[in-house]
C-alpha positions as CSV (number, residue, x, y, z in Angstrom):
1,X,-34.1,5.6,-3.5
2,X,-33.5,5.3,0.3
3,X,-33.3,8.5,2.2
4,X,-31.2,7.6,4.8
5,X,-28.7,6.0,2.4
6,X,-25.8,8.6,1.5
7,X,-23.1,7.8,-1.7
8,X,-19.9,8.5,-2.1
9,X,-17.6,8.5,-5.0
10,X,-14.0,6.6,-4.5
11,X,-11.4,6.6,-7.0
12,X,-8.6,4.2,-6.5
13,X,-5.8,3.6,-8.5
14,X,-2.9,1.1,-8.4
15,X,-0.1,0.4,-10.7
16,X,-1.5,-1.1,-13.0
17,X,-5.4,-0.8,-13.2
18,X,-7.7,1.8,-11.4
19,X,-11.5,1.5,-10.7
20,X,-14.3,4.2,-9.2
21,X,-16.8,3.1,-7.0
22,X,-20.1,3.7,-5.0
23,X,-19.6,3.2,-1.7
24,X,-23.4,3.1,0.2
25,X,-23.4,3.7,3.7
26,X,-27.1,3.1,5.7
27,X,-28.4,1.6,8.8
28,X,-24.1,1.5,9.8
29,X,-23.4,-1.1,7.1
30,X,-21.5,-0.3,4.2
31,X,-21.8,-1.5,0.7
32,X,-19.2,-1.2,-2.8
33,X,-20.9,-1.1,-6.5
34,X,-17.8,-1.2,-8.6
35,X,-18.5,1.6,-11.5
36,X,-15.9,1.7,-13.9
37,X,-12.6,-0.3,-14.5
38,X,-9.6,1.0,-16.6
39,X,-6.0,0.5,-17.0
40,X,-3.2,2.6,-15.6
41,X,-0.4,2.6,-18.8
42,X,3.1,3.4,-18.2
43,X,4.0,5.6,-21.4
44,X,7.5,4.9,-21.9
45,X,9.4,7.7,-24.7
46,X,12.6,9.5,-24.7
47,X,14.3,7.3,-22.4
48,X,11.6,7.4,-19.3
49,X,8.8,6.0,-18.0
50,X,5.6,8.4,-17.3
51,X,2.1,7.9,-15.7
52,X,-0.6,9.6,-18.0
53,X,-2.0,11.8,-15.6
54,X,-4.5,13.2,-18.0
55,X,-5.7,9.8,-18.7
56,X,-6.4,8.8,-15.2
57,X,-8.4,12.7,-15.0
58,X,-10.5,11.5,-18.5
59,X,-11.3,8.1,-16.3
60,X,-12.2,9.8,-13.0
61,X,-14.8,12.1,-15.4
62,X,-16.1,9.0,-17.0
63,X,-16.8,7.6,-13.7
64,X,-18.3,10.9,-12.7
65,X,-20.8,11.0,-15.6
66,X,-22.0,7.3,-14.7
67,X,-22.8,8.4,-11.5
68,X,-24.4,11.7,-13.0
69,X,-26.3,9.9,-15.5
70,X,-27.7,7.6,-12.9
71,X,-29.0,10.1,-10.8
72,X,-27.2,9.6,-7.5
73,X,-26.6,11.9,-4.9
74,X,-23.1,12.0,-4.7
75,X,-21.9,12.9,-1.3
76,X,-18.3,13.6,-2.4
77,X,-15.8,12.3,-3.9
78,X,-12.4,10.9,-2.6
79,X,-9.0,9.6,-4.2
80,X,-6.4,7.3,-3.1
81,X,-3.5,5.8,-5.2
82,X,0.1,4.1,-4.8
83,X,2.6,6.5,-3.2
84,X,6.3,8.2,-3.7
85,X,5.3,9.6,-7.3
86,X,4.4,13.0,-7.9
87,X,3.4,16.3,-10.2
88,X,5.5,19.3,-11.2
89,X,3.3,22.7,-11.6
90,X,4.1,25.7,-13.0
91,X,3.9,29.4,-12.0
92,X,0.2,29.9,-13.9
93,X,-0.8,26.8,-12.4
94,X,-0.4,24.0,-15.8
95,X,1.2,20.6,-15.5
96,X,4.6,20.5,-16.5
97,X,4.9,17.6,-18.5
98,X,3.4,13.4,-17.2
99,X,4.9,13.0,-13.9
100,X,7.7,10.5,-14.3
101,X,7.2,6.7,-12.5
102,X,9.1,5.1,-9.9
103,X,9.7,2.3,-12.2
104,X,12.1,4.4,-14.4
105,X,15.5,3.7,-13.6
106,X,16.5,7.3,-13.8
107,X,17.2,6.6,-9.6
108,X,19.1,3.4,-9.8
109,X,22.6,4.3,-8.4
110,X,20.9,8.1,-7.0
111,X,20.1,6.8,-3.3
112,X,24.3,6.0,-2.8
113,X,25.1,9.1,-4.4
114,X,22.6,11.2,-2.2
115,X,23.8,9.7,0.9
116,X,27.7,10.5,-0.6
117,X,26.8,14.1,-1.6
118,X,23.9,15.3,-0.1
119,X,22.6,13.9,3.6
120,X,24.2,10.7,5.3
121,X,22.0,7.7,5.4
122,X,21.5,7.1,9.0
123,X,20.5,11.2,9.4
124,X,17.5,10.6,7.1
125,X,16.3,7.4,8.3
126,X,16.7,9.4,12.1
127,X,14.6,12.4,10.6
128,X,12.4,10.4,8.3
129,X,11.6,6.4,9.7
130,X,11.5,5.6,6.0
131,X,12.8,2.3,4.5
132,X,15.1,2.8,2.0
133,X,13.8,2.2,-1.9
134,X,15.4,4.1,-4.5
135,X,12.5,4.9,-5.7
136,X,11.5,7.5,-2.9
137,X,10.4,10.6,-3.9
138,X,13.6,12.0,-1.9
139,X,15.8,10.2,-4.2
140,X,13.7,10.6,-7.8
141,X,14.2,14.9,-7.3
142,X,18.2,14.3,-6.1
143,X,17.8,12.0,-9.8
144,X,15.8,14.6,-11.6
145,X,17.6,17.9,-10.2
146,X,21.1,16.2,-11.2
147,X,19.6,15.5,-14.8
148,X,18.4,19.2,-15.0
149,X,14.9,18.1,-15.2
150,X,13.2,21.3,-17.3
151,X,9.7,20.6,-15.4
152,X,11.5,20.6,-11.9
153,X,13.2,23.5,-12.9
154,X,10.2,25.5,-13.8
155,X,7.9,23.8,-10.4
156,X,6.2,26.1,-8.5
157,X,4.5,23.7,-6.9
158,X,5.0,19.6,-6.6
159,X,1.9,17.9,-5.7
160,X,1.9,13.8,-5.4
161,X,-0.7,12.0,-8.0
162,X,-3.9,12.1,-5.1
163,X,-3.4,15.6,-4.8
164,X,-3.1,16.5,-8.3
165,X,-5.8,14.6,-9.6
166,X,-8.0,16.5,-6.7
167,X,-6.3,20.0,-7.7
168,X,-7.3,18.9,-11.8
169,X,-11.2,18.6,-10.0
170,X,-11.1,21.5,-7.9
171,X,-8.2,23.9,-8.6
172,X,-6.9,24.0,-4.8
173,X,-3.4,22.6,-3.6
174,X,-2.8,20.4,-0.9
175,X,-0.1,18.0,0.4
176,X,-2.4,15.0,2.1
177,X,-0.4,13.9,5.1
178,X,-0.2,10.0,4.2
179,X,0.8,10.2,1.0
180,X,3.5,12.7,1.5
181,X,4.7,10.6,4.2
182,X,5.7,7.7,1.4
183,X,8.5,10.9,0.1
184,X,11.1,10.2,3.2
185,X,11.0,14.2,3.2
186,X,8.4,14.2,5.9
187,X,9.5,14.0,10.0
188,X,6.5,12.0,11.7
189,X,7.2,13.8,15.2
190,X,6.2,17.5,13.7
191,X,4.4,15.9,10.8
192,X,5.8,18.2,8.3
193,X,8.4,18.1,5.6
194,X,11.4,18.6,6.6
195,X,13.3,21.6,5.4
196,X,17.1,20.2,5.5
197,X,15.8,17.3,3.0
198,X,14.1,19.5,1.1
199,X,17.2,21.9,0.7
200,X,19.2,19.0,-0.6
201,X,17.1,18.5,-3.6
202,X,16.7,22.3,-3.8
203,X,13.0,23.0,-2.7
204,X,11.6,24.7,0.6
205,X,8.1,24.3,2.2
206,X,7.0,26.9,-0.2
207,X,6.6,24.4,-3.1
208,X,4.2,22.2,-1.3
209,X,0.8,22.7,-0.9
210,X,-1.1,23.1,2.9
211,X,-0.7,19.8,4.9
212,X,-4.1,18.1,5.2
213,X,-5.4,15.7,7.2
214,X,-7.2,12.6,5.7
215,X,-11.2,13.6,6.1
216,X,-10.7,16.9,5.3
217,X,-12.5,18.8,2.3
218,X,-10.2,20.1,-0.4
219,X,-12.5,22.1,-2.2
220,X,-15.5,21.4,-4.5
221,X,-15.7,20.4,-8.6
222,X,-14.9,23.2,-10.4
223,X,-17.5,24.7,-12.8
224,X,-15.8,23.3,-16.1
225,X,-15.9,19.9,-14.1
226,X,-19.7,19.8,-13.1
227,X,-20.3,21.2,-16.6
228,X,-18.9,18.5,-17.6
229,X,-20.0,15.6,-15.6
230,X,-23.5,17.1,-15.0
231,X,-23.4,17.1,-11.3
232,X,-23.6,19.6,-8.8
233,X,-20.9,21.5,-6.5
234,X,-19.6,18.1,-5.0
235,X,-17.2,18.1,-2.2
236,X,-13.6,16.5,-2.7
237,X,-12.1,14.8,0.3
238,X,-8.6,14.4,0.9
239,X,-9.2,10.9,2.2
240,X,-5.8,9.2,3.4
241,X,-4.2,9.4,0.1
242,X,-2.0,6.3,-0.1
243,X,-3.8,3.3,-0.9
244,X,-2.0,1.8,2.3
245,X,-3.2,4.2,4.7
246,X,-6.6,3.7,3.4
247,X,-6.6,0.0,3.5
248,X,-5.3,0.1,7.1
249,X,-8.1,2.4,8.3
250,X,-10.2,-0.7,6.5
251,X,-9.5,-2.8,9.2
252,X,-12.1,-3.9,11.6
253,X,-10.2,-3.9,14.7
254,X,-11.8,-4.2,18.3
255,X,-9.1,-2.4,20.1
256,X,-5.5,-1.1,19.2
257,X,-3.9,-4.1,20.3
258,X,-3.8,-5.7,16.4
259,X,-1.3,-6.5,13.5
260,X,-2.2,-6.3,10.2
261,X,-1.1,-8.1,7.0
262,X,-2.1,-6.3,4.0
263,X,-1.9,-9.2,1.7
264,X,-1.3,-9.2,-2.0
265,X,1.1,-9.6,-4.5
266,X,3.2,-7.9,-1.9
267,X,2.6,-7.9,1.7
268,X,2.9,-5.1,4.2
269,X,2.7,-6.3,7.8
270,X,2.9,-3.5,10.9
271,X,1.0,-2.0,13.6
272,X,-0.8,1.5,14.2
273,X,0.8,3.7,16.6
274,X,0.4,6.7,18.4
275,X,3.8,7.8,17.7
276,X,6.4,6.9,15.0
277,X,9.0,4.0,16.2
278,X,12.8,5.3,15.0
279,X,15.5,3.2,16.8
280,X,18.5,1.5,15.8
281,X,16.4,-1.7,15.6
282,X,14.3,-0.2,13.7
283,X,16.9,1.0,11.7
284,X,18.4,-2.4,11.1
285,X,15.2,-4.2,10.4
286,X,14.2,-1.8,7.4
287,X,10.9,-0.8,9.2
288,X,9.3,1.7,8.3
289,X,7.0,4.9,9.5
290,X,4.3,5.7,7.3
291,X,1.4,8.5,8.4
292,X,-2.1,6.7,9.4
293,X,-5.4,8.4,9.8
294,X,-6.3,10.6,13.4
295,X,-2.5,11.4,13.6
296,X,-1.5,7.7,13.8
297,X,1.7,5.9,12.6
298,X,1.6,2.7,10.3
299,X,5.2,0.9,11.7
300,X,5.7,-1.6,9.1
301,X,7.4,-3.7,7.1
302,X,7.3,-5.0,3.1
303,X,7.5,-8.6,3.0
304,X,7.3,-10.5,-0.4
305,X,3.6,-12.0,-0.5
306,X,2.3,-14.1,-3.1
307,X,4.6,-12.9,-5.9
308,X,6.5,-16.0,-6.0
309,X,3.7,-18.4,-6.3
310,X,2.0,-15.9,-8.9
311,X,5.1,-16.2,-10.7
312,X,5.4,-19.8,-10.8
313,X,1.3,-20.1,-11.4
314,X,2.9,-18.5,-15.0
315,X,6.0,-20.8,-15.4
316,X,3.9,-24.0,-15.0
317,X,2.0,-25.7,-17.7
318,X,0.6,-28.9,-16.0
319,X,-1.0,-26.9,-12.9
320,X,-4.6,-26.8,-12.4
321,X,-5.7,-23.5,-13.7
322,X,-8.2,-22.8,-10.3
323,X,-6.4,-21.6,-7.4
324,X,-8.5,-24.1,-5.1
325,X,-7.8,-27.0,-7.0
326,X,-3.9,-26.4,-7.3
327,X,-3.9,-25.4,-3.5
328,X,-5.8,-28.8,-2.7
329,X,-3.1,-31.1,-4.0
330,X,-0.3,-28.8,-2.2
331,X,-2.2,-29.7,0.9
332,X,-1.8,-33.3,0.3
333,X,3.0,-33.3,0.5
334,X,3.8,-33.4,3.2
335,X,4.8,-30.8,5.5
336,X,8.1,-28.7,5.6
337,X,10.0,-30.7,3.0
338,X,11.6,-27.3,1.6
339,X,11.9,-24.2,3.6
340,X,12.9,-20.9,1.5
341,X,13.1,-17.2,2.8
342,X,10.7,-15.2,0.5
343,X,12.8,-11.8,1.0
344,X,16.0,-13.3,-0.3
345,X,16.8,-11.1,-3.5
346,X,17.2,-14.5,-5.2
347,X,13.4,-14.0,-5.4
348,X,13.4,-10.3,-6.5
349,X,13.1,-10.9,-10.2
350,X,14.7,-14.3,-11.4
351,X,14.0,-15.8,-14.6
352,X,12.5,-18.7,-13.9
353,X,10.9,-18.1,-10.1
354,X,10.7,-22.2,-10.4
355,X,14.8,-22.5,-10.8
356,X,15.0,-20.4,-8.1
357,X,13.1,-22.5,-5.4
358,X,15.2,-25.5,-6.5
359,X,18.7,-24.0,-6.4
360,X,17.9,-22.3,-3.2
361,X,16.6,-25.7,-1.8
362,X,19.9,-27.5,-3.5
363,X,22.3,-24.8,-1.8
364,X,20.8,-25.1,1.9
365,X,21.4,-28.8,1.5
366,X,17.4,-29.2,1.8
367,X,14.7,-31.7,-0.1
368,X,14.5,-30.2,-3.3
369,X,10.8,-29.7,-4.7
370,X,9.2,-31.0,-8.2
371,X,6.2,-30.5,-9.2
372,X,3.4,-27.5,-8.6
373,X,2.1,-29.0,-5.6
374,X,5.5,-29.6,-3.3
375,X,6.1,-26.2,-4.7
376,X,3.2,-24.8,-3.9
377,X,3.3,-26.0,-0.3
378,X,6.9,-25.2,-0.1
379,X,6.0,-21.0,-0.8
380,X,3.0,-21.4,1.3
381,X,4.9,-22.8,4.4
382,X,7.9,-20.3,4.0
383,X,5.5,-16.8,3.9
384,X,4.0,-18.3,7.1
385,X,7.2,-18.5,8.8
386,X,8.5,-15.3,7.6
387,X,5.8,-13.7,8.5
388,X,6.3,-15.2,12.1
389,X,9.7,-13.6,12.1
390,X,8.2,-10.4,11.3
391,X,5.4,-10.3,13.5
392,X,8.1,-11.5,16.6
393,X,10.3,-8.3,15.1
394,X,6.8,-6.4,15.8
395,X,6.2,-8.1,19.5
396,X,9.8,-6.6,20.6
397,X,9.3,-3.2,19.2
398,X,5.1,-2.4,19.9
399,X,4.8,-0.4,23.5
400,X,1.2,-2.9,23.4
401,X,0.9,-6.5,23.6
402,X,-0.6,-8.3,20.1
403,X,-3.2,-10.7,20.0
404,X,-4.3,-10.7,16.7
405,X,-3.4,-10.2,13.3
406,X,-5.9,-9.1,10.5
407,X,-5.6,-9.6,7.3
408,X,-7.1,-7.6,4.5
409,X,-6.9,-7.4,1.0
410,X,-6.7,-10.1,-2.1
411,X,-5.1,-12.4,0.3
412,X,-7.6,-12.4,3.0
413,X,-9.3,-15.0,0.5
414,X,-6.6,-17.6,1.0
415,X,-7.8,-20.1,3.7
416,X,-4.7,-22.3,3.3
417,X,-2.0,-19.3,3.8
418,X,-4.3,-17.6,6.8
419,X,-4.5,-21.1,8.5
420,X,-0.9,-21.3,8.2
421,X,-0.4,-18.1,8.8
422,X,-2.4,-18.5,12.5
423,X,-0.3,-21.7,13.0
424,X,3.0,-20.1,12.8
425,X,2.4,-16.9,14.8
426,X,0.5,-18.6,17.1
427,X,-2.1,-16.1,17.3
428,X,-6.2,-16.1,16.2
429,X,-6.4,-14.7,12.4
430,X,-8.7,-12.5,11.3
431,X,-9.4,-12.7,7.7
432,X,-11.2,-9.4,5.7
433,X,-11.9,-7.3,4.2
434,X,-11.1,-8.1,0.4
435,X,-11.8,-4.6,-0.5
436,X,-10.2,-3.0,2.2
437,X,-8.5,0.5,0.2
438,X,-11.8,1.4,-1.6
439,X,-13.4,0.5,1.9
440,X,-11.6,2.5,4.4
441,X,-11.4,6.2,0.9
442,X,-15.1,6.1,1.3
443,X,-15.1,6.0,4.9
444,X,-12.8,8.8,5.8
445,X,-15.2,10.6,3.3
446,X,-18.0,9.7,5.7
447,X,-16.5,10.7,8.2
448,X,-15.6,14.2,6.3
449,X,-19.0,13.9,6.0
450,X,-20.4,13.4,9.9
451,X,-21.8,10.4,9.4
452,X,-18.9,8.4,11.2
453,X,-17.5,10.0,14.5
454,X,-14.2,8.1,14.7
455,X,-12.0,5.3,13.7
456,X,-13.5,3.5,15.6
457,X,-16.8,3.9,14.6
458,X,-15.5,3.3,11.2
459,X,-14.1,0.3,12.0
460,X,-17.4,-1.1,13.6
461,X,-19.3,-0.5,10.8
462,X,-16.9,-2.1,8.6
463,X,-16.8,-5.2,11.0
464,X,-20.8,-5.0,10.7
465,X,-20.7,-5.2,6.5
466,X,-18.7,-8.1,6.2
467,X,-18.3,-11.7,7.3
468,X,-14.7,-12.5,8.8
469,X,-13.0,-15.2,8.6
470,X,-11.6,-16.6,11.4
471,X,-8.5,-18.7,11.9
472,X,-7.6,-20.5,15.1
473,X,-4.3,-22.0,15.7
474,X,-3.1,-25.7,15.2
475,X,-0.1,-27.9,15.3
476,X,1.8,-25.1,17.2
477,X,4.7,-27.1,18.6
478,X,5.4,-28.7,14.9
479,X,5.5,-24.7,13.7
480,X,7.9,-23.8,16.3
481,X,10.0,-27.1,15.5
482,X,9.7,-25.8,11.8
483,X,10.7,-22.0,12.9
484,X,13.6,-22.6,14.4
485,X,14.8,-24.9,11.1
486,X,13.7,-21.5,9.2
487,X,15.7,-19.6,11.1
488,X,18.8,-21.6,10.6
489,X,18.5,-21.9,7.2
490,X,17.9,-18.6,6.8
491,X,21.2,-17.8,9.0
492,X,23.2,-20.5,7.0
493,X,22.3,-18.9,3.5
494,X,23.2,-15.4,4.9
């Protein structure tokens, strides 16, 4: 084994499946051995929907043993997840009960009740620079305190699922900045909670743990976990703790002067900034001010990504089953025959996701599409142009011009969409990394570590371990005559 190599551990865990991984850094490039691959079950009983939180602890050990049994020098070890959802602890320090998951529609209704009862809308999105979801941790304790939730009741202490996965490893509480920035409790100017928020769902600072920084060490493995495991007194790093934040210190940026696309099922596309952006534009738009790494903001905004053509991809039995093959014939209709908005809620959940398309086609008085490949081009071309409007919403509101956008994540593999994508904006594109969450935990625990100085060293590093792809722009006056039909049809569906 190298000497100059160093390991580190990362653990992270979406909604549906988590993974842990070895991230190798040496010679300033960066390499990712997945270890272990699990599920991530929603328990549902009694009316609710729970995350098993011991589970996901019995997976993280598992992982842990591997990397015992294999003899590596673990550095430390780092988690990052999906945010909003969180822990309630007792007095002696137990668990009080599975922590309940923003999928359970205990808050549908909650957020117009809150803003009825509690604090008016516009004051939280003033203190906060949240997007409204009901599903915000805000608005699941207004839920759970008017329920008379016995575990909130009895909390001493609510930690959110990074931090209380960390606290089950080391037995020390903290309240990771990023993650606790996904609550709309937290003001980005003084970067703490905010104690009028908190008072309406009856807490005070008192029930959160210290406010950490991403690359700062939590504690180290208990003895009942190394006993355990079989390793040593590892560090735990409270890297940035939503998968987001992670992903978006992931990306291999030159300068600050960049957009990113996180793309996936959904698609997250904003800008870092020194400061938190909280307007009445911003207001308006739904954008949103989520904490970054080094004291940064992440201004962004969710846009629908490829959920409509994975749902489709299920509805249609004649398709090719590989993506490039389906995506191939798309490429041969021709262009902007059918023009949808991917954010109107007639895409939310319908279904058939196929219907859909068609009706919204038939109603806008538009060509409507048959067949897996019009359809196919039809999603394709629409994200592009939405995510034009977006990225113009972003030109207006960044204090920096933007030259570039990056892409990261599963999407970052689609050369059709990124070409389009470059088209519409009219910018270069900038596609990778693939791995960008797992990428950017074990950085911030290198940098924990010393062996990074900075973002931006991060980021150079990262830009030296992987190939990018990049996208020029074409056809730029036929994407603006396309736009402006996007924007009226948009307009004209209202």
């Amino acid at each position: 084994m190298e000497n100059n190599k160093k390991y580190f551990f990362a653990v992270d865990l979406g909604a549906t499946s988590g993974r842990t991984i070895i991230g190798t850094l040496g010679d300033k490039r960066i390499e990712l051995e997945e270890l272990t691959r699990f599920d991530n079950n929603l328990i549902e009983t009694g009316g609710h929907f729970y995350w098993d939180i011991y589970a996901l602890y019995n997976e993280i050990i598992k992982g842990l043993k591997l990397a015992a049994q294999r003899e590596l020098p673990i550095c430390s070890i780092g988690i990052d997840t999906w945010g909003v959802d969180f822990v309630c602890v007792g007095r002696d320090g137990a668990l009080l009960r599975n922590p309940l998951a923003y999928r359970d529609p205990h808050t549908f209704g909650m957020m117009e009740e809150y803003f009825d009862k509690a604090v008016e809308k516009k004051t939280v999105y003033d203190i906060t620079g949240i997007q409204f979801m009901n599903f915000n941790s805000l608005f699941q304790l207004y839920a759970m305190r008017r329920a008379g939730n016995t575990a909130l009741e009895n909390a001493d202490k609510i930690l959110f699922v990074p931090d209380a996965l960390s606290y089950m490893l080391t037995g020390k509480m903290v309240c990771e900045y990023t993650i606790a920035s996904t609550s709309q409790m937290l003001d980005p100017r003084t970067k703490q909670l905010d104690e009028r928020l908190l008072k309406s769902v009856g807490l005070n600072r008192d029930n959160f743990g210290e406010m950490v920084n991403p690359a700062v060490k939590i504690g180290m493995l208990t003895e009942e976990v190394q006993k355990m495991t079989g390793l040593g007194a590892v560090p735990v790093i409270a890297v940035a703790g939503h998968d987001t934040g992670s992903a978006v210190a992931a990306v291999p940026a030159r300068d600050e002067k960049f957009a990113y696309l996180s793309s996936g099922t959904w698609s997250l596309m904003g800008i870092e900034t020194k400061d938190a952006i909280i307007n009445d534009l911003s207001y308006n738009r739904n954008f949103t001010n989520e904490g970054g790494i080094e004291g940064t903001t992440r201004f962004l905004k969710n846009i629908c990504g490829m959920w409509i053509y994975e749902r489709c991809r299920k509805e249609w039995t004649d398709a090719p089953k590989s993506h490039t093959e389906l995506q191939a014939e798309a490429m041969k209709q021709p262009a902007f025959q059918s023009i949808i908005n991917p954010d109107d809620t007639m895409f939310a959940n319908p279904s058939s996701m196929i219907e859909a398309i068609q009706t919204y086609c038939r109603e806008t008085g538009q060509h409507v599409p048959e067949g897996y490949a019009e359809i196919c081009r039809c999603i394709f071309e629409s994200l592009a142009l939405r995510y034009r409007q977006v990225f113009g919403y972003l030109k207006e509101m960044a204090s920096f011009p933007l030259g570039v956008l990056h892409i990261i994540g599963g999407g970052s593999l689609n050369n059709y969409l990124n070409q389009f994508t470059a088209d519409s904006l009219g910018v270069e594109v900038l596609a990778g990394p693939q791995e960008g969450t797992a990428i950017g935990n074990i950085m911030l625990q290198a940098k924990a570590s010393g062996d990074v100085s900075d973002i931006w060293d991060m980021r150079r590093i990262i830009a030296n371990s992987i190939e990018l792809k990049r996208f020029v722009p074409k056809n730029t006056e036929m994407w603006d005559k396309a736009y402006a039909r996007f924007v009226e049809i948009v307009e004209k569906k209202g």
